[in-house]
MARBA-3410 file (N, C-alpha, C, O; in Angstrom, 1 decimal):
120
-40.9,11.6,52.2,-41.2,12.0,53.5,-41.5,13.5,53.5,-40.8,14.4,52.9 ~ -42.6,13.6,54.4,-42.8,15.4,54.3,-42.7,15.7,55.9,-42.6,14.8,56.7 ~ -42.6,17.0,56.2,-42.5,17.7,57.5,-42.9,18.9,57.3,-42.0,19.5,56.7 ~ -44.4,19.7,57.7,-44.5,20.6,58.3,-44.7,20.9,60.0,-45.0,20.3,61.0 ~ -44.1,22.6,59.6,-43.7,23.4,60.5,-44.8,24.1,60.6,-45.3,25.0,59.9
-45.1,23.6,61.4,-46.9,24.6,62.1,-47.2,25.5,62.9,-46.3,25.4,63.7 ~ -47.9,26.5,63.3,-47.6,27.2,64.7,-49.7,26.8,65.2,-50.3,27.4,66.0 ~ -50.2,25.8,64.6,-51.6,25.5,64.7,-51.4,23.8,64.2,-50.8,23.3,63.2 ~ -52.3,23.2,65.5,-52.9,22.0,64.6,-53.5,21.8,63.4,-54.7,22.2,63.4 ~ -53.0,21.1,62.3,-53.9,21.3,61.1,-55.0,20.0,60.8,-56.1,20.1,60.5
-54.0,18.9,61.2,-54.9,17.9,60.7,-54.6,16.0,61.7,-55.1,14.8,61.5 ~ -53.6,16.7,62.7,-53.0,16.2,63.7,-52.6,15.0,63.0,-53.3,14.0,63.1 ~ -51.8,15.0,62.3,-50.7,13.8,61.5,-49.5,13.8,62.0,-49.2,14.5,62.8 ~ -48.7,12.7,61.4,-47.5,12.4,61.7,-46.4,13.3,61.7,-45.6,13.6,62.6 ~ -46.4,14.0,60.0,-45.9,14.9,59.9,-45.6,16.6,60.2,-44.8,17.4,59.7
-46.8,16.8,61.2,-46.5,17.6,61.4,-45.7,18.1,62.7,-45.8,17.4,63.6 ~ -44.8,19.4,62.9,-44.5,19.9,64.1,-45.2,20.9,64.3,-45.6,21.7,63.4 ~ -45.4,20.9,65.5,-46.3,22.5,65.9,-45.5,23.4,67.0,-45.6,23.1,68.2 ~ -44.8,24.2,66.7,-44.4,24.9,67.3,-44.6,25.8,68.8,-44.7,27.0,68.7 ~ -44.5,25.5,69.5,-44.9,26.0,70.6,-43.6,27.1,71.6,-42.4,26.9,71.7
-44.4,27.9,72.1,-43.3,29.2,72.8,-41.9,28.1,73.6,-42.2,27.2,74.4 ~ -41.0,28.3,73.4,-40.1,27.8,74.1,-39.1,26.7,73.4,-38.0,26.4,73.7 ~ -39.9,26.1,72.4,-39.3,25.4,71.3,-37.9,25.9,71.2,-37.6,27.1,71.3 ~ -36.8,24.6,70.9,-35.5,25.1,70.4,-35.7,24.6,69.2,-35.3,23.4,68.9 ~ -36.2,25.2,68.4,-36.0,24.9,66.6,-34.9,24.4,66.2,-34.9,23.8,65.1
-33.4,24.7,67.1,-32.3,24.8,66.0,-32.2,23.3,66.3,-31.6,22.9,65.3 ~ -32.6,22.3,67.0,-32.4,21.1,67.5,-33.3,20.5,66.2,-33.0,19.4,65.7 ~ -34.4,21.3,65.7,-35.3,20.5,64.4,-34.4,20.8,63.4,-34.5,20.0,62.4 ~ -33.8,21.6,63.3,-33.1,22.5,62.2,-31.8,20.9,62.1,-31.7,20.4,61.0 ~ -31.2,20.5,63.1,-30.0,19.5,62.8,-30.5,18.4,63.0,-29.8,17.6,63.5
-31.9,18.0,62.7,-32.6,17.0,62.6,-33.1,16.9,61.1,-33.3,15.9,60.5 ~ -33.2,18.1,60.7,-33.8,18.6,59.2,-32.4,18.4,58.1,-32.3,17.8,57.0 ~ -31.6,19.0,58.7,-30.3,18.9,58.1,-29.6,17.4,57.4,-29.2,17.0,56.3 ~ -29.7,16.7,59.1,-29.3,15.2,58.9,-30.0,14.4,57.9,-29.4,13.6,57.2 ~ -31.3,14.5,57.9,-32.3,13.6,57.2,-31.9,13.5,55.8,-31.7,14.6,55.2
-31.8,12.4,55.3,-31.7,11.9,54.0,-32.9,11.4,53.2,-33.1,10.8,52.1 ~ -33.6,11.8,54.0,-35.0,11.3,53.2,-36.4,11.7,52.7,-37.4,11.2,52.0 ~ -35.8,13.4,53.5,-37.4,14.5,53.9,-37.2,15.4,52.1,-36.3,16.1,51.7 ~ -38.4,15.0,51.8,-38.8,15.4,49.9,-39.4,16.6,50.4,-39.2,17.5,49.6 ~ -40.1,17.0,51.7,-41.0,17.9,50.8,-40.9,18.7,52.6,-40.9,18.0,53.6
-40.8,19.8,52.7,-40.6,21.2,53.6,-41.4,22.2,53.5,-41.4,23.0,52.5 ~ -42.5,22.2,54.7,-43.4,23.6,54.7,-43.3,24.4,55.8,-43.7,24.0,57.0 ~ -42.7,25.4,55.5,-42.6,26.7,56.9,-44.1,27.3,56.8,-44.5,27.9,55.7 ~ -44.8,27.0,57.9,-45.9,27.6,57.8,-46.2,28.4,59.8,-47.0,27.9,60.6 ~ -45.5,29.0,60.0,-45.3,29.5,61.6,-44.7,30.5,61.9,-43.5,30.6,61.6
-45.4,31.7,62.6,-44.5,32.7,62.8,-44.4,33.0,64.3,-45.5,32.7,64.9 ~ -43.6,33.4,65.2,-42.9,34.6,64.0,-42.0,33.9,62.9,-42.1,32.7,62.6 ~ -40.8,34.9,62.4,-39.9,33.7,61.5,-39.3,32.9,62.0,-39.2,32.9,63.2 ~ -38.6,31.9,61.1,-37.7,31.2,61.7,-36.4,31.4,62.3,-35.6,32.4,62.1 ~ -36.3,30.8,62.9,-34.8,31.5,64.0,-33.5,31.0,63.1,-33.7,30.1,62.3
-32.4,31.5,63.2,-31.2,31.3,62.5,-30.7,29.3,62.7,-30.4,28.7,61.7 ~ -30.7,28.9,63.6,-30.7,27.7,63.8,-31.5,26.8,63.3,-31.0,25.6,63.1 ~ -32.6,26.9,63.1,-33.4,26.3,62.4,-33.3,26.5,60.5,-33.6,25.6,59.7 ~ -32.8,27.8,60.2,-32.5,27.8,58.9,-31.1,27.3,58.6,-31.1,27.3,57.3 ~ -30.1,27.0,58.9,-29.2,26.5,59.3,-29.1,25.4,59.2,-28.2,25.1,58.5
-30.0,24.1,59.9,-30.2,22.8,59.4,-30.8,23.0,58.1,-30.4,22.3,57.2 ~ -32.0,23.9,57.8,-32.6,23.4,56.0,-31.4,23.5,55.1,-31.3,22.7,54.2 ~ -30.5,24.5,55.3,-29.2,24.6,54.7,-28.3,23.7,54.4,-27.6,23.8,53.4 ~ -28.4,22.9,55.2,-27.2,21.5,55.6,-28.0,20.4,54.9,-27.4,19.3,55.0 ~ -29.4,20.4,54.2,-30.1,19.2,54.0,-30.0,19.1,52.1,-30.4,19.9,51.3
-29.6,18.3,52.0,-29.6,18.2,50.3,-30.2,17.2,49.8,-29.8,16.7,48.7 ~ -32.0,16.3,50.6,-32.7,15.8,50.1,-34.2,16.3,49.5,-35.0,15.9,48.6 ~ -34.2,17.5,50.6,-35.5,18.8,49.9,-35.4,18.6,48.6,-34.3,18.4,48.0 ~ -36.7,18.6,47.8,-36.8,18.6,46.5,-38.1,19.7,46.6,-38.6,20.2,45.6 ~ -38.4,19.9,47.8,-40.2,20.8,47.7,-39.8,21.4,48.7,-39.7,20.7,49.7
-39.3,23.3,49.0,-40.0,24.0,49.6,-40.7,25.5,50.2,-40.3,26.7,50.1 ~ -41.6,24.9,51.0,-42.8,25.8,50.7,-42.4,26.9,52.0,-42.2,26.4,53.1 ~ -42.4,28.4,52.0,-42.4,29.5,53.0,-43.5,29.9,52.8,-43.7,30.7,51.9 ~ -44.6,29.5,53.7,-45.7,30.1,53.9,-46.2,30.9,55.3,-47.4,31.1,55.6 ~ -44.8,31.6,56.1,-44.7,32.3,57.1,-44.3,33.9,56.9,-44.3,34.6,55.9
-44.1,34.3,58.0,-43.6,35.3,58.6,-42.2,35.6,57.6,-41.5,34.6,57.9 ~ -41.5,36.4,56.7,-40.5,36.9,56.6,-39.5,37.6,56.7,-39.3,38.5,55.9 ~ -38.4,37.3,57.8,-37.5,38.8,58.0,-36.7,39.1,57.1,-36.4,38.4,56.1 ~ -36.2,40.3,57.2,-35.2,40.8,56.4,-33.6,39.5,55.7,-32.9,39.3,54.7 ~ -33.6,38.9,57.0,-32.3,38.2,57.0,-32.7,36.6,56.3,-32.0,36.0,55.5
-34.1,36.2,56.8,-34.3,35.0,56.5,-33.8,34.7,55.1,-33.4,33.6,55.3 ~ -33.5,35.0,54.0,-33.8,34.6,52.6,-31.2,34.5,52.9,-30.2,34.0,52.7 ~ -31.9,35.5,53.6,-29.6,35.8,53.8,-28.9,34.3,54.2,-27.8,33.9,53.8 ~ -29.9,33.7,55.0,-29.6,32.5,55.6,-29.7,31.3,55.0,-29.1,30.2,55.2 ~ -30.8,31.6,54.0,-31.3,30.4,53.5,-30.8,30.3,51.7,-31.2,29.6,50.9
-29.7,31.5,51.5,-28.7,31.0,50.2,-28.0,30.1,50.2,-27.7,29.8,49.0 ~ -27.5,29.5,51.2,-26.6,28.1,50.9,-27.6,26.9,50.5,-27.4,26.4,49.4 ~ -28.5,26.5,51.1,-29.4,25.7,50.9,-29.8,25.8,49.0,-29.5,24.9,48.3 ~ -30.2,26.7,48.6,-30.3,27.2,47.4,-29.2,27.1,46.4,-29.5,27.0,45.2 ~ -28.2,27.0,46.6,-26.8,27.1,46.1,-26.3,25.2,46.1,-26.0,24.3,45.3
-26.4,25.3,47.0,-26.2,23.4,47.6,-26.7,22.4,47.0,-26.1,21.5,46.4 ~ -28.3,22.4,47.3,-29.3,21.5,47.4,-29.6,21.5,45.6,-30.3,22.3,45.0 ~ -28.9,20.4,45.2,-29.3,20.2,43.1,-30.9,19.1,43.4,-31.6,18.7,42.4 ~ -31.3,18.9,44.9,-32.9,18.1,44.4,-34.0,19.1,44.4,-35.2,18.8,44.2 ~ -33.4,20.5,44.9,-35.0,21.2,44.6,-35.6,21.6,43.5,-35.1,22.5,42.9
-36.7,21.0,42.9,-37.4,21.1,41.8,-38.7,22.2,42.2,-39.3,22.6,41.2 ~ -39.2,22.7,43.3,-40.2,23.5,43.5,-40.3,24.1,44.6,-40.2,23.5,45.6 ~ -40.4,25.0,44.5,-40.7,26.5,45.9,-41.3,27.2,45.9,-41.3,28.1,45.1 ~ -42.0,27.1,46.5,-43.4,27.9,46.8,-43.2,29.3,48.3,-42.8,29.1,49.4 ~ -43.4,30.6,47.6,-43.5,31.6,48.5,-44.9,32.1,48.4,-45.3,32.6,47.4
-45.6,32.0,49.8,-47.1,32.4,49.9,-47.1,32.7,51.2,-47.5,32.0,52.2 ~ -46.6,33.9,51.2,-46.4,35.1,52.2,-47.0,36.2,51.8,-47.3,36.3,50.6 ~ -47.5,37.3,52.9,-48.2,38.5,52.4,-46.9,39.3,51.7,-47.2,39.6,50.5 ~ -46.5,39.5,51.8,-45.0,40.6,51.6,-43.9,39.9,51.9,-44.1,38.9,52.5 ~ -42.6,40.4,51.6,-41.6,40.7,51.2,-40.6,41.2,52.7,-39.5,41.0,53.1
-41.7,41.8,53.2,-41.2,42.6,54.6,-40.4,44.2,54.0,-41.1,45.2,53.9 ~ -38.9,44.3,53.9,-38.3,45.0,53.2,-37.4,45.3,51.8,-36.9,44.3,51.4 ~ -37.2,46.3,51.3,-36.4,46.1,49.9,-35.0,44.9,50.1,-34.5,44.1,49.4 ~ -34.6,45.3,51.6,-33.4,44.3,51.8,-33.8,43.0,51.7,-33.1,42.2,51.1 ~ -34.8,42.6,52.1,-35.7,41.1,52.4,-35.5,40.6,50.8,-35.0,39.5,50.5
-36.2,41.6,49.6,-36.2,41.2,48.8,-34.9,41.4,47.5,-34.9,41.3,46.3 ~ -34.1,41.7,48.3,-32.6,41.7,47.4,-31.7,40.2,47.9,-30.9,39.6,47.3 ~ -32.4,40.1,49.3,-31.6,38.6,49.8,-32.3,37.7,48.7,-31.7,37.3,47.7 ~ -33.4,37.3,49.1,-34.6,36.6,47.6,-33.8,36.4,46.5,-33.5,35.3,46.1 ~ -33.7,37.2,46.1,-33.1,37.3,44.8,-32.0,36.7,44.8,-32.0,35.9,43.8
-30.8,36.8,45.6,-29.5,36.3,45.8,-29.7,35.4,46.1,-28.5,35.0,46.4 ~ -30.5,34.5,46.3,-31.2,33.3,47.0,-31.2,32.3,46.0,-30.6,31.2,45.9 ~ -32.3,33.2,44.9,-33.1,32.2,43.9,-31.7,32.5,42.8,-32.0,32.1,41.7 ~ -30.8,32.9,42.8,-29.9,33.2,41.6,-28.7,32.2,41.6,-27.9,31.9,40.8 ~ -28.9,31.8,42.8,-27.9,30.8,43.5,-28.0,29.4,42.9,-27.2,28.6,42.6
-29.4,29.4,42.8,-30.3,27.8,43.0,-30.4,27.3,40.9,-30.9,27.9,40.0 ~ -29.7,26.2,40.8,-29.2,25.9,39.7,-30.4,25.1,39.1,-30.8,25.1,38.0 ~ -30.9,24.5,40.3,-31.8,23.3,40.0,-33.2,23.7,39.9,-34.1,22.9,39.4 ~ -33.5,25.0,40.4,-35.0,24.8,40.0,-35.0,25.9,38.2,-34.2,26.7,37.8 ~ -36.3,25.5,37.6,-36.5,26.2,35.9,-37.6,26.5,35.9,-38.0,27.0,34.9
END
């Protein structure tokens, strides 16, 4: 099972969510969390994601794929080390973002990917 996070219609499928102003993400975030079955995760939506929504990817340990193809804050990567540390099915991550944002942004990264046992 896959789920992208959209802030544009891409190809109007099943899988995708499209983000719209007013969305409570953190409610997808413990929907993302709970799932036992979702392989494959693309953040592709900005602005970034909100703490509640990174919060459930954290809590999910059937991700094996995923992809940050958004907006990055400073904190996001801060939030998203448990997930990294947790989750032994991620085999692939894809970051295709313009930047980094700041040196802090990219020292969380780091502490992120140093965590993560399972991907080589």
């Amino acid at each position: 099972d896959s789920l992208y996070i959209l802030d544009d219609d891409r190809n109007g499928e099943d899988d995708e969510f499209i983000v719209l102003e007013g969305d409570d993400l953190g409610w997808l975030g413990y929907f993302i969390g709970e799932s036992k079955t979702l392989k494959l995760l693309r953040l592709s939506c900005n602005p970034p994601p909100p703490i509640g929504l990174l919060e459930g990817i954290c809590r999910n340990r059937s991700i094996q794929s995923l992809e940050v193809k958004n907006e990055i804050a400073d904190t996001t990567f801060l939030h998203l080390t448990p997930f990294f540390s947790n989750n032994q099915n991620l085999t692939s991550f894809t970051l295709g973002c313009d930047g980094m944002g700041s040196d802090l942004c990219a020292q969380y990264f780091l502490v992120a990917l140093v965590k993560c046992d399972s991907l080589t």
